[in-house]
C-alpha positions in Angstrom: 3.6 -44.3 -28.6 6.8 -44.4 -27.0 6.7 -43.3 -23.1 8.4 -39.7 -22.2 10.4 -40.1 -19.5 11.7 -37.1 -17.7 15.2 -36.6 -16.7 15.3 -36.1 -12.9 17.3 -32.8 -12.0 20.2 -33.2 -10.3 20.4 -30.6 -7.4 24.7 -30.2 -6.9 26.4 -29.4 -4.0 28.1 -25.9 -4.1 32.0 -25.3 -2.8 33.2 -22.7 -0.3 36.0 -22.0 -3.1 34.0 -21.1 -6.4 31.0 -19.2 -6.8 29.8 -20.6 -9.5 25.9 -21.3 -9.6 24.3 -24.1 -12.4 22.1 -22.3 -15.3 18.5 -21.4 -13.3 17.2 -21.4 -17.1 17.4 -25.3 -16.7 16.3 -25.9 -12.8 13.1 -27.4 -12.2 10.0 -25.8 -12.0 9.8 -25.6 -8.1 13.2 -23.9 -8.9 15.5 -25.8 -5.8 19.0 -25.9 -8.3 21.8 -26.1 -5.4 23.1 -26.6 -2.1 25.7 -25.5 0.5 27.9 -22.5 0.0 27.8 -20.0 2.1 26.2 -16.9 2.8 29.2 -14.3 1.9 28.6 -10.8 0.3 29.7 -12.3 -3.2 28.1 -15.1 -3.1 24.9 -13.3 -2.7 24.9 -11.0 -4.8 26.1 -13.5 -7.9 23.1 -15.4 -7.0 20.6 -12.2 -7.2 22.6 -11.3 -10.5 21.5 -14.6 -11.7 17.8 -14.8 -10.7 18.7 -17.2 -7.5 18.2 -16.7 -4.0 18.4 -18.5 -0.2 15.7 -19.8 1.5 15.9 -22.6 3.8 14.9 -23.6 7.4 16.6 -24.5 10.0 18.9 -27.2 11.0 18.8 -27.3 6.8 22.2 -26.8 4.2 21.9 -23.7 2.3 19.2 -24.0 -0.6 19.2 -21.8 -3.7 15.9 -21.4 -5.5 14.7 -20.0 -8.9 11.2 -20.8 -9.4 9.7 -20.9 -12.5 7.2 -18.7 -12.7 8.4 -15.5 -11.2 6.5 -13.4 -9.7 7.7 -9.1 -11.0 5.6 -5.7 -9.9 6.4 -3.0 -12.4 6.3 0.0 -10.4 3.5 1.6 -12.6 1.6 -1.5 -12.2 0.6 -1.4 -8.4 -3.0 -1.0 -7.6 -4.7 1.0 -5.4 -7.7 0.3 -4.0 -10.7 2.6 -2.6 -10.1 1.9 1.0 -6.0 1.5 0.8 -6.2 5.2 -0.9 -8.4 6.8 1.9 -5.4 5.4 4.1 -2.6 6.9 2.3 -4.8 10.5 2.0 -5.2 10.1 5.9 -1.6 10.4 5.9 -1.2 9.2 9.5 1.9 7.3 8.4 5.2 8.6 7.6 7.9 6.6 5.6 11.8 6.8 6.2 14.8 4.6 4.4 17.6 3.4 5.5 16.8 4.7 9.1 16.2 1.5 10.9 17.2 -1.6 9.0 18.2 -4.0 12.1 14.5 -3.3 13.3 12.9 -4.0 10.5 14.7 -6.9 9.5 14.3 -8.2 13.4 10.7 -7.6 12.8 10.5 -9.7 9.6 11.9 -12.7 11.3 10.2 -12.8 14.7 6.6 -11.5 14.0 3.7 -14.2 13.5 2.7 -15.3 10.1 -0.2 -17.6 9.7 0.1 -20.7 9.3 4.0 -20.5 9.8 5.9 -21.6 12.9 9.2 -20.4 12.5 10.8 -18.2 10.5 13.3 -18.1 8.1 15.1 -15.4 8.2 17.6 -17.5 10.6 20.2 -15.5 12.7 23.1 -15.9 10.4 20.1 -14.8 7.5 20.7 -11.5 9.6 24.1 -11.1 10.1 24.6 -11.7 6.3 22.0 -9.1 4.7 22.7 -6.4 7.6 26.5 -6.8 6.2 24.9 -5.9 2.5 23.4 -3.0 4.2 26.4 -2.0 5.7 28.1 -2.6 2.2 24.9 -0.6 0.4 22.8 -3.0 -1.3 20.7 -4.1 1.0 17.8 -1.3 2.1 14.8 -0.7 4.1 11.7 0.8 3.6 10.2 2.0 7.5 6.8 2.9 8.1 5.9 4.9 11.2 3.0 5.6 13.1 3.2 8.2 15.7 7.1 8.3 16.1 6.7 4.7 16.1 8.1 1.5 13.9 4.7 -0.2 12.9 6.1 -1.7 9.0 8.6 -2.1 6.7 10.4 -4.6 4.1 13.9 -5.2 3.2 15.7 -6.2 0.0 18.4 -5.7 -2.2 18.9 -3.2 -4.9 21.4 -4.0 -7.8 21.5 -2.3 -11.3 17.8 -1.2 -11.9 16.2 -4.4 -10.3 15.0 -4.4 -7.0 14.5 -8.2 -5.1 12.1 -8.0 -2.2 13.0 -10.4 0.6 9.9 -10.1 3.5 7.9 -7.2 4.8 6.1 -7.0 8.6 2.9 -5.1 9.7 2.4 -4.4 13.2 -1.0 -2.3 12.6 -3.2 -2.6 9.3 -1.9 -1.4 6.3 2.0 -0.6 7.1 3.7 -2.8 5.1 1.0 -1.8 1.8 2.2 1.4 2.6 6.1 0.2 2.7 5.5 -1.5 -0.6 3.7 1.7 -2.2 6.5 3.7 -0.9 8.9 1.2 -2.8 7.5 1.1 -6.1 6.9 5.5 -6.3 10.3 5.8 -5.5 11.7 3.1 -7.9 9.9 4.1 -10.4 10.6 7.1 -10.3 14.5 6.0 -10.2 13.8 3.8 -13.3 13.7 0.5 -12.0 12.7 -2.1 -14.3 10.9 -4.0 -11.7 10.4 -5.6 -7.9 11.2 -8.9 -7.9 8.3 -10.7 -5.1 10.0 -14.3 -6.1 7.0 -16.4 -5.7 3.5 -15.9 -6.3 0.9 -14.9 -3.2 -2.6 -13.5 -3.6 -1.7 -10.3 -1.3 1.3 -9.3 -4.0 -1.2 -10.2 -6.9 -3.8 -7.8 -5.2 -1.4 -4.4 -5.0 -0.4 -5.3 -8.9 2.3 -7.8 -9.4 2.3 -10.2 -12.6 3.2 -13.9 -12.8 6.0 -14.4 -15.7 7.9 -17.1 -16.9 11.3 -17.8 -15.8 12.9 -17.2 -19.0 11.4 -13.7 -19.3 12.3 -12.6 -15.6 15.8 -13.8 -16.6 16.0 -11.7 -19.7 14.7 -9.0 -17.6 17.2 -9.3 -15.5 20.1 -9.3 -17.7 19.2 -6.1 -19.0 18.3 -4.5 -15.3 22.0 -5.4 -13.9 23.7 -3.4 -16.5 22.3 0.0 -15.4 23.9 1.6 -12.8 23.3 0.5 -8.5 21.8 3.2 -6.0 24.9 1.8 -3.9 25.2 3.2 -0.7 22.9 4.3 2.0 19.2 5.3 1.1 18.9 8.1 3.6 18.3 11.1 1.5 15.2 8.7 -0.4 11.9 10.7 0.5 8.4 9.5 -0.1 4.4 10.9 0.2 1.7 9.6 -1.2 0.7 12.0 -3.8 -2.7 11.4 -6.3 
């Protein structure tokens, strides 16, 4: 029999003049497929219409990833628990959008995660995304706890797809809440799905599915065509409701 050898995939450098990203469809499974670039508004946002997104440490170039597989909550999909559902009918927290992004997205790059020792959601990881807010594609989700900021995530909302990018909890529960808060009002806004990139028990727990590349790309295709909540989310309400 002969041997199989496989071809090894050739990660390309990307220019500050194009914004043209390789097929993700053919990246390798660990889903690094490019370098470099920059971090511009449109450069972004053709990578999130493609499946493709940064994440890199620092001190590193700029690396674009599409894993294969994906990991996609439907918003009818999440999962409530017994005890999660006593917290929400407790209704101690209170949910706002749009109201507080630079917190929240200060909060996701400086608060403690086990078994990680620096974060990266780098400073020019800030200036970038809070200039997609500022534009109206990027959002937060803000949970509070008497008057105060205790949770939230941030992400970017194009066509009917949202792509989550990190959450924070400063007490128990706040960024489930953030997420629940999400997917109700999604859903009800039509969204085809919350994109959670790579797969973690915690996002498997509240109802997200792993799926192939190829079928989070078709996905996508269709989600991108149908039309952007662009702007500010201010006027987005939430309460947890049975």
């Amino acid at each position: 029999m002969d041997e199989v050898i496989e071809e090894e995939y050739y990660v390309p450098p990307l220019s500050r003049y194009t914004f043209a990203f390789p097929n993700p469809r053919y990246a390798p499974d660990e889903g690094l497929l490019a370098y470099g670039g920059d971090l511009t508004s449109h450069r972004l946002l053709t990578a999130y219409k493609k499946g493709i997104f940064p994440w890199y440490s620092e001190g590193d170039p700029i690396l674009w990833w599409s894993p294969n597989p994906r990991l996609l909550l439907y918003p009818q999909n999440f999962k409530l628990r017994k005890s999660f559902r006593r917290v929400l009918r407790s209704g101690k927290f209170s949910v706002t959008f749009d109201r507080h992004f630079a917190e929240v997205i200060h909060h996701c790059a400086t608060v403690p995660r086990k078994g990680q020792e620096s974060s990266w959601i780098l400073p020019e990881i800030i200036e970038a995304y809070s200039r997609l807010h500022e534009e109206g594609f990027a959002h937060a989700i803000e949970v509070h706890l008497e008057g105060k900021l205790v949770g939230g995530l941030y992400g970017i909302a194009y066509g009917k797809a949202f792509f989550g990018e990190s959450m924070f909890s400063l007490v128990s529960d706040a960024s489930k809440v953030a997420f629940k808060a999400l997917s109700d009002v999604l859903g009800s806004r039509g969204y085809d799905f919350i994109d959670c990139q790579m797969k973690t028990d915690h996002m498997v727990g509240l109802g997200a599915q792993v799926v192939g590349r190829d079928t989070f790309l078709d996905a996508l295709e269709v989600a991108i065509t149908k039309e952007t909540d662009f702007g500010k989310w201010h006027d987005f309400t939430w309460e947890y409701k049975e």
